[in-house]
DOTI-348264 format. One record per residue: x negated, y, z negated of N, C-alpha, C, O in turn; residue in one letter; residue number from 1. Coordinates in Angstrom, 3 decimals. Layout:
REM residues N
{{X Y Z} {X Y Z} {X Y Z} {X Y Z} A NUM}
...
This chain:
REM residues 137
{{-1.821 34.537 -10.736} {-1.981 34.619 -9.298} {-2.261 33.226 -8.752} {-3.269 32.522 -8.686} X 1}
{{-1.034 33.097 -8.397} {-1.861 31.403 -7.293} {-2.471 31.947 -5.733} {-2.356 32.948 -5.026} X 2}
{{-3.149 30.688 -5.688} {-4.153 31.027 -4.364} {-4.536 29.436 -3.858} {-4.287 28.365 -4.411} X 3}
{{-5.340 29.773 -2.406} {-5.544 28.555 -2.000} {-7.158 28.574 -2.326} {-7.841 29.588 -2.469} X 4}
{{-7.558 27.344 -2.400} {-8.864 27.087 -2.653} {-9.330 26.627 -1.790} {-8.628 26.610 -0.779} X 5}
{{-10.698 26.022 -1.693} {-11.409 25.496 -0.849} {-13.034 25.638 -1.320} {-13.805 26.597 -1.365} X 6}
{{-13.190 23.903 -1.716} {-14.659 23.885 -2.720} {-15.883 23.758 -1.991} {-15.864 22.765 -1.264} X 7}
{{-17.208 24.591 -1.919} {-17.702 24.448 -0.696} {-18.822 23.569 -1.753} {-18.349 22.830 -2.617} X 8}
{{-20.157 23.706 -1.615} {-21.205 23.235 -2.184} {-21.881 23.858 -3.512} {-22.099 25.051 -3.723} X 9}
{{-22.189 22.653 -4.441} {-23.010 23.142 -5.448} {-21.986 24.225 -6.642} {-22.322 25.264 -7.211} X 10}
{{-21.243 23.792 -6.668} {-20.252 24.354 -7.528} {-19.402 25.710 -6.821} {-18.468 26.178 -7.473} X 11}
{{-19.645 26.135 -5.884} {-19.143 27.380 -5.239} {-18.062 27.111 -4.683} {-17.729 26.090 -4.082} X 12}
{{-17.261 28.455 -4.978} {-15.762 28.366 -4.599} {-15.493 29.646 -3.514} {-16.163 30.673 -3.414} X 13}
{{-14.446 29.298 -2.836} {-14.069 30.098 -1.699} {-12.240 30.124 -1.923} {-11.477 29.159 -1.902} X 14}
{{-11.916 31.579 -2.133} {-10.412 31.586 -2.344} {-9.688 32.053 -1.163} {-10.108 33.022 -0.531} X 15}
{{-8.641 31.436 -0.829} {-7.980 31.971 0.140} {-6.688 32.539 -0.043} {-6.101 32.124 -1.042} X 16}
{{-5.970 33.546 0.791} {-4.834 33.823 0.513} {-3.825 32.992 1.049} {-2.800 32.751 0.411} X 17}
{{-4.185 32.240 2.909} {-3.458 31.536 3.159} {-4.569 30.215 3.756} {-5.778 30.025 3.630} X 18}
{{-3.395 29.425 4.487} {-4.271 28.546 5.407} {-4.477 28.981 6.353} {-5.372 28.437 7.000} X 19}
{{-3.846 30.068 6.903} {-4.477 30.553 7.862} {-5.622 31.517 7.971} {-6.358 31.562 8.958} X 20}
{{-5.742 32.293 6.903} {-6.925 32.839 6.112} {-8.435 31.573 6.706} {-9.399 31.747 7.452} X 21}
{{-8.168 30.926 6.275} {-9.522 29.691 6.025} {-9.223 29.399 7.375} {-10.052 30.132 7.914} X 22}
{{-8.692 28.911 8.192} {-9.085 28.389 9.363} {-8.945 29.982 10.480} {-9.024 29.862 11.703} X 23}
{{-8.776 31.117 9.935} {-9.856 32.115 10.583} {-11.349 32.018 10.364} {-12.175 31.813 11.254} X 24}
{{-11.628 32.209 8.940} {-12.936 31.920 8.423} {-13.533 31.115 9.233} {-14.234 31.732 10.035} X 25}
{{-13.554 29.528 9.414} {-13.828 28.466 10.213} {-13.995 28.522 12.021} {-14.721 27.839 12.743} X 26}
{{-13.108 29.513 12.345} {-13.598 30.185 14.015} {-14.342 31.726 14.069} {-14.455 32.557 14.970} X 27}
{{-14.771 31.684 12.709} {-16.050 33.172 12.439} {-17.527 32.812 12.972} {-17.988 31.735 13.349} X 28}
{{-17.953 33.750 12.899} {-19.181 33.508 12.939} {-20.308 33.310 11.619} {-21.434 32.926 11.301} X 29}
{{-19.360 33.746 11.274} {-20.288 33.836 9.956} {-19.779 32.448 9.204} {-20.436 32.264 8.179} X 30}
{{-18.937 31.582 9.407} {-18.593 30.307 9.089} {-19.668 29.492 9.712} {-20.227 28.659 8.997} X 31}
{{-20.247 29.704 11.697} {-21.280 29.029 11.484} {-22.703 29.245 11.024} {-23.495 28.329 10.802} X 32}
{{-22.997 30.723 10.882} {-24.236 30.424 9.812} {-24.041 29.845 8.458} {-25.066 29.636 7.810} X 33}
{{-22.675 29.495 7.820} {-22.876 29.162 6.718} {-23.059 27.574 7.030} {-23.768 27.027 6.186} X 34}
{{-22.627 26.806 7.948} {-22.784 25.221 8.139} {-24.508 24.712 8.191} {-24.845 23.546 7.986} X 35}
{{-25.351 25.686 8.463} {-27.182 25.047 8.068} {-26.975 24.793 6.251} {-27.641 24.022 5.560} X 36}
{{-26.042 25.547 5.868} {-25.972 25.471 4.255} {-25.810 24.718 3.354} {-26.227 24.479 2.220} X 37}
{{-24.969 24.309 4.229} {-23.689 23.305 3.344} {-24.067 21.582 3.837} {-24.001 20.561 3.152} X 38}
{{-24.543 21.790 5.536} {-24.903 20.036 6.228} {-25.749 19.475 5.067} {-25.341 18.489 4.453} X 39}
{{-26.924 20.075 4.744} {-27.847 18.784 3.982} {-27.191 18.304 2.474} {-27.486 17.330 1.782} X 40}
{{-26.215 19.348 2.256} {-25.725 18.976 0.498} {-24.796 17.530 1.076} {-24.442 16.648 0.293} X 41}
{{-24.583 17.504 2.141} {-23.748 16.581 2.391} {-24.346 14.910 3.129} {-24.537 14.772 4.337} X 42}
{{-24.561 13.772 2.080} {-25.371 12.712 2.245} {-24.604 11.909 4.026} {-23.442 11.521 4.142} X 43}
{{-25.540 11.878 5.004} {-25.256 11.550 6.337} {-24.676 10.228 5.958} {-23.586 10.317 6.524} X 44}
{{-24.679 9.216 5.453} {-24.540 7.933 5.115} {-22.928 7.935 4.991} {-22.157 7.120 5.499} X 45}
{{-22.618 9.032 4.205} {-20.752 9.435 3.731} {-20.422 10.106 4.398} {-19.203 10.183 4.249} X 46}
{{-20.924 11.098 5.573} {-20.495 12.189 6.330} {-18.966 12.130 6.934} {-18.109 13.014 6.933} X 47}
{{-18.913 10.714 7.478} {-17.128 10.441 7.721} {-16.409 9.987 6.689} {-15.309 9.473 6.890} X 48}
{{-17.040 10.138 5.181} {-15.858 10.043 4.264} {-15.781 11.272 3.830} {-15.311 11.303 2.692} X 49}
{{-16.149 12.709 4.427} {-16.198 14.187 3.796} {-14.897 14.718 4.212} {-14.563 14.604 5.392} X 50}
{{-14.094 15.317 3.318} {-12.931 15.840 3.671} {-12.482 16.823 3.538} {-13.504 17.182 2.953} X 51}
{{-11.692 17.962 3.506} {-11.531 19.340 2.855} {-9.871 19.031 1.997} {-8.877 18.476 2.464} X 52}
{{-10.027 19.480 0.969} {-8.335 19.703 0.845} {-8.301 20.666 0.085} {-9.122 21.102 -0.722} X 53}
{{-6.996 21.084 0.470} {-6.683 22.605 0.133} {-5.776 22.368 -1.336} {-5.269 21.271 -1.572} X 54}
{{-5.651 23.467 -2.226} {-4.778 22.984 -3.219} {-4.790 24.435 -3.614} {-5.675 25.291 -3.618} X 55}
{{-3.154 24.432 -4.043} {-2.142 25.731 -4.721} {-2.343 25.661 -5.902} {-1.909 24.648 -6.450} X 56}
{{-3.165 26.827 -6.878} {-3.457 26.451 -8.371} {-2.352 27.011 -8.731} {-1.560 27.539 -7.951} X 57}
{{-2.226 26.935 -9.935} {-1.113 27.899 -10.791} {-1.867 28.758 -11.782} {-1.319 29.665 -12.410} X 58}
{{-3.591 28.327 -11.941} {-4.111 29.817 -12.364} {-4.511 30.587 -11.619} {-4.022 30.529 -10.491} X 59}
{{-5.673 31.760 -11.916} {-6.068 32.790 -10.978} {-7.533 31.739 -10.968} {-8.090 30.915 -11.692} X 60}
{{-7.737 32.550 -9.322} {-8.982 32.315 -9.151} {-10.182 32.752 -10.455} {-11.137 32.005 -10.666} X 61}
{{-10.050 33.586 -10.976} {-11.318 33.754 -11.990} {-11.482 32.649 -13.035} {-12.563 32.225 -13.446} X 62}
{{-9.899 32.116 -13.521} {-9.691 30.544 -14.399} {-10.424 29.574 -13.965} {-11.434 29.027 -14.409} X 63}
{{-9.587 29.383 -12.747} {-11.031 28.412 -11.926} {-12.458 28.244 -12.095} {-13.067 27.308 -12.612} X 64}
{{-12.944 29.452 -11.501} {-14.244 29.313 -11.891} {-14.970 29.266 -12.926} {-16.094 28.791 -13.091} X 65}
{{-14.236 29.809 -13.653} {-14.360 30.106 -15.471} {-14.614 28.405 -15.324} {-15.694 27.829 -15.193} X 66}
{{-13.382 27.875 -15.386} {-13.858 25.975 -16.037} {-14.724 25.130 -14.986} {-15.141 23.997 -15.224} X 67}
{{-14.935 25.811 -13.825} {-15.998 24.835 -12.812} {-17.629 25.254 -13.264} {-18.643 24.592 -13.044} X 68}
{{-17.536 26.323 -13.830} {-19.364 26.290 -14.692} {-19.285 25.858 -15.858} {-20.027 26.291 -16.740} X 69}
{{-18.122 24.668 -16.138} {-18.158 24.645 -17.642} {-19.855 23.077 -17.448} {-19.945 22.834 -16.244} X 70}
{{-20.501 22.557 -17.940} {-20.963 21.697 -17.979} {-20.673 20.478 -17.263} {-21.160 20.084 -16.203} X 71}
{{-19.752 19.909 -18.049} {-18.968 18.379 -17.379} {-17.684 19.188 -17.174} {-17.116 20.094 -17.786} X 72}
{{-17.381 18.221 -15.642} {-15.898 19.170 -15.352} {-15.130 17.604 -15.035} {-15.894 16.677 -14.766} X 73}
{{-14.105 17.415 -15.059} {-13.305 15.742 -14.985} {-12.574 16.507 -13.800} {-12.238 17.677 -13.982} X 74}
{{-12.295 15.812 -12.474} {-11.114 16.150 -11.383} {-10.643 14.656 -11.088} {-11.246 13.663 -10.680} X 75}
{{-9.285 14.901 -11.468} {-7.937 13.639 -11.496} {-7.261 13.861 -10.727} {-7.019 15.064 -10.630} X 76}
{{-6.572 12.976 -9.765} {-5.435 13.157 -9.052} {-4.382 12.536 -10.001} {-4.575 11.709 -10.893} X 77}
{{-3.106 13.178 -9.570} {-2.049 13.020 -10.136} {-0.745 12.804 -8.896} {-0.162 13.661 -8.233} X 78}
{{-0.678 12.159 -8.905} {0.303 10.958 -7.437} {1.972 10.860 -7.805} {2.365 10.419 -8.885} X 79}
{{2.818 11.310 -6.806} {4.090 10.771 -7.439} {4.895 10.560 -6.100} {4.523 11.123 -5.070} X 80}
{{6.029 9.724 -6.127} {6.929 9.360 -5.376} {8.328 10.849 -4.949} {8.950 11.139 -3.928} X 81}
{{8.295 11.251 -5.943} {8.820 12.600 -5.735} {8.628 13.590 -6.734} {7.976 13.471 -7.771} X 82}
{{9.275 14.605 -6.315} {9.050 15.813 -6.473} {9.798 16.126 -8.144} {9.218 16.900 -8.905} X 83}
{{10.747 15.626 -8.451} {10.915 15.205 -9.467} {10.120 14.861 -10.657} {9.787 15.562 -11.612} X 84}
{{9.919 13.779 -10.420} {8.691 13.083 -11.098} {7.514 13.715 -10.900} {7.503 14.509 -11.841} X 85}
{{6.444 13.896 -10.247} {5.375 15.193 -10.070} {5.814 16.716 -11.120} {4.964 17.288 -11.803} X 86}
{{6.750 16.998 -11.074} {7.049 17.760 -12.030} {7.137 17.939 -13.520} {6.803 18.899 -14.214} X 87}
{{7.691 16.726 -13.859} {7.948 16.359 -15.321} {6.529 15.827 -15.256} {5.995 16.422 -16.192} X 88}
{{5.753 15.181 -14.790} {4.215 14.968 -15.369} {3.703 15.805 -15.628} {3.210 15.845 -16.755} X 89}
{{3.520 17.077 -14.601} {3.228 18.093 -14.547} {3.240 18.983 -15.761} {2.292 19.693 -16.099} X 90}
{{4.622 18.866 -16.513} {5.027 19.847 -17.371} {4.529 19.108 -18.473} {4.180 19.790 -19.436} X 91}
{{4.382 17.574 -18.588} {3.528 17.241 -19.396} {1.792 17.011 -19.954} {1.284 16.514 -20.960} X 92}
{{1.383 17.512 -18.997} {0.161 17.460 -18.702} {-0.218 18.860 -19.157} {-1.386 18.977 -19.529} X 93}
{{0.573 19.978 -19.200} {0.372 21.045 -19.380} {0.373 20.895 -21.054} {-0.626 21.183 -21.713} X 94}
{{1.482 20.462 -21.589} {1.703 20.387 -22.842} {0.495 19.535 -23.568} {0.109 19.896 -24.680} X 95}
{{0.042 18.655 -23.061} {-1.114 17.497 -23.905} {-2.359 18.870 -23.663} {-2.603 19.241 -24.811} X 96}
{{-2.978 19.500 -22.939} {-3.827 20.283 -22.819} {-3.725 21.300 -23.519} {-4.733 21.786 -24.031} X 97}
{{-2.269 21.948 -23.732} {-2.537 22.990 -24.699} {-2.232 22.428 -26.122} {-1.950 23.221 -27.021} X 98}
{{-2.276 21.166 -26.342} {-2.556 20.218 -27.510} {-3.640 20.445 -28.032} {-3.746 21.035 -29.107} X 99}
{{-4.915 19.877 -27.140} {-5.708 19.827 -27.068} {-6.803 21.146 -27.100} {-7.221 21.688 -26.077} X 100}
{{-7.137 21.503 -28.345} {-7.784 22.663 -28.658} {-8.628 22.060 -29.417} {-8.364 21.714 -30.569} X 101}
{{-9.789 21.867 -28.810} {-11.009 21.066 -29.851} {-12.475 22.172 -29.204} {-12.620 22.628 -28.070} X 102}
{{-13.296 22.313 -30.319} {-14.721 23.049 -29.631} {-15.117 21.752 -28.844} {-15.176 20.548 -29.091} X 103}
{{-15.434 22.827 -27.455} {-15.900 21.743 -26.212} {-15.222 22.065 -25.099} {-15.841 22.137 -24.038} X 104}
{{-14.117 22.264 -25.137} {-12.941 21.601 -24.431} {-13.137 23.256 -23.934} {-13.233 24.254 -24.648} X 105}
{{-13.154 23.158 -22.680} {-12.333 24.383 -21.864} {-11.418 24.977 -21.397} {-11.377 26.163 -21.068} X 106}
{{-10.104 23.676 -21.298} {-9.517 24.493 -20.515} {-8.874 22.548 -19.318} {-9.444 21.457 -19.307} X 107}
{{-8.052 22.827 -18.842} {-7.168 22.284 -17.603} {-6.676 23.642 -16.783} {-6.333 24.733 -17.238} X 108}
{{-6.779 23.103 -15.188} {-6.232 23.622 -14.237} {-5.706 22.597 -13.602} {-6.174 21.458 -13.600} X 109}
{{-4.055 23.210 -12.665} {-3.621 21.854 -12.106} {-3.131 22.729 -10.916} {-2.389 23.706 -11.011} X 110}
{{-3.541 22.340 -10.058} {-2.902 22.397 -8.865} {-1.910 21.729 -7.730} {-1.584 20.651 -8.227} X 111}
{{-1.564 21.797 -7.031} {-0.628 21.165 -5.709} {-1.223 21.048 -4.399} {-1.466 22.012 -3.675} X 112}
{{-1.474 19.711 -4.085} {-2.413 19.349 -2.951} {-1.794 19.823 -1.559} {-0.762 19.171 -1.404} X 113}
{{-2.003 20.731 -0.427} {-1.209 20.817 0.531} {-1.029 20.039 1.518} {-0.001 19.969 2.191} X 114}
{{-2.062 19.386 1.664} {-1.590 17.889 2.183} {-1.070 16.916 1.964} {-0.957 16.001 2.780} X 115}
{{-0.575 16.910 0.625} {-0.237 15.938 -0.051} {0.779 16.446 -0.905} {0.475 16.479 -2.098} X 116}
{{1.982 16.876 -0.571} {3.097 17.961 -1.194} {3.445 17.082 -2.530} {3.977 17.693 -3.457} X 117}
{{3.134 15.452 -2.711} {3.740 15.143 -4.404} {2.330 14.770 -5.103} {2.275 13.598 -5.477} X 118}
{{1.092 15.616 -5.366} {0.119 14.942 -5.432} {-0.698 16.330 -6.544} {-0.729 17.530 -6.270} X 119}
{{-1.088 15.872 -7.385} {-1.432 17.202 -8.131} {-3.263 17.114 -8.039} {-3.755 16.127 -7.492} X 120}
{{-4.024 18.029 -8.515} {-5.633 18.182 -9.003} {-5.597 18.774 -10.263} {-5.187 19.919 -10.450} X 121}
{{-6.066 17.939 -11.240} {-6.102 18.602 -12.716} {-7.459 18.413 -12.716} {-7.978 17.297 -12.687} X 122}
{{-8.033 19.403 -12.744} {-9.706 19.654 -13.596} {-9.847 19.922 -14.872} {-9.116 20.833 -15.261} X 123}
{{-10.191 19.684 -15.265} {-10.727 19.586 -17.007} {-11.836 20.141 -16.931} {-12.455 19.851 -15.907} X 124}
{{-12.640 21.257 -18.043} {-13.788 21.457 -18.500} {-13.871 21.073 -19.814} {-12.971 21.101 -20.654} X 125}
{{-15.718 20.485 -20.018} {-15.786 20.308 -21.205} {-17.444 20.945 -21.660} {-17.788 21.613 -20.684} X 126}
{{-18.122 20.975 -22.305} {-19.699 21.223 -22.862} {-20.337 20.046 -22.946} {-21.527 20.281 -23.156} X 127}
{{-20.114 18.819 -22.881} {-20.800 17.465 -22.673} {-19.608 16.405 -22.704} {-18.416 16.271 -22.979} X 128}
{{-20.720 15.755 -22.242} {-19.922 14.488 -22.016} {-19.712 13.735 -23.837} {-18.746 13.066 -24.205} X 129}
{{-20.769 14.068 -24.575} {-19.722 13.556 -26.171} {-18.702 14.460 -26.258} {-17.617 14.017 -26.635} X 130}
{{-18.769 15.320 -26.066} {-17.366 15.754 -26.737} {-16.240 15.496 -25.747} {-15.090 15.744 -26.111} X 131}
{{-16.480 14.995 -24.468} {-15.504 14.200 -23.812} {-15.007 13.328 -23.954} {-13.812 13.079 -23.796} X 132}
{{-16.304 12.329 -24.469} {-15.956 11.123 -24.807} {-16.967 10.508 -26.248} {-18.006 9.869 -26.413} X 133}
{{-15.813 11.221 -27.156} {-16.418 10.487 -28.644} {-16.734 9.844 -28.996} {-17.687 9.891 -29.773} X 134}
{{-15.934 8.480 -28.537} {-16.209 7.226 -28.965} {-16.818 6.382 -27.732} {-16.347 6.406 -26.595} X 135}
{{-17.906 5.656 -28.126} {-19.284 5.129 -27.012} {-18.458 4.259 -27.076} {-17.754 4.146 -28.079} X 136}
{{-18.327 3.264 -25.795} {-18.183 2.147 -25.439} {-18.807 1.179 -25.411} {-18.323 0.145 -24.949} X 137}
């Protein structure tokens, strides 16, 4: 099941069916009792670098969340000139992850940025940061 996302605070996730879904939510009422919630997680100093972006996973929402309580979670952008190219990374990125079967390791999700139609989000879960990163620098 793909779906749209939208990451609110403190690890919590909000799934949407569309964009228009979420920017109903956002003229609710119950969108503004949730903003006393969410303002202080958000440092005033960065407040105009806070942004929302939406992104098309290719797992289900329960995957998601499954690897966002993993411990250490890694989120990468993945950038391309076209659609082409975004693809074949894509299909490779999939392949190095299901390589990658080590205790620790949770799991990759990759999504499609909607603002950004050649632009991917791969999250990674892991159980610590050694088993992320083995070798100390």
């Amino acid at each position: 099941m793909s779906g749209w996302i939208s990451f609110v605070a403190h690890g919590s996730t909000i799934a949407w069916t569309s964009i228009e879904a979420h920017e109903a939510f956002v003229a609710s009422p119950e969108y503004k009792g949730l903003m006393p919630k969410i303002l202080p997680t958000i440092n005033p100093e960065k407040a105009s670098e806070t942004f929302i972006q939406h992104v098309i996973f290719d797992d289900s929402i329960d995957t998601l969340r499954s690897l966002l309580s993993s411990p250490i979670c890694d989120f990468g952008y993945l950038r391309a000139k076209s659609k082409e190219v975004l693809d074949d990374a894509k299909s490779k990125a999939i392949a190095l992850t299901e390589a990658v079967q080590s205790p620790g390791y949770h799991g990759l999700v990759i999504g499609t940025l909607l603002e950004e139609q050649h632009t991917l989000l791969l999250i990674g879960g892991w159980d610590s940061l050694e088993v992320r990163c083995p070798i100390k620098h």
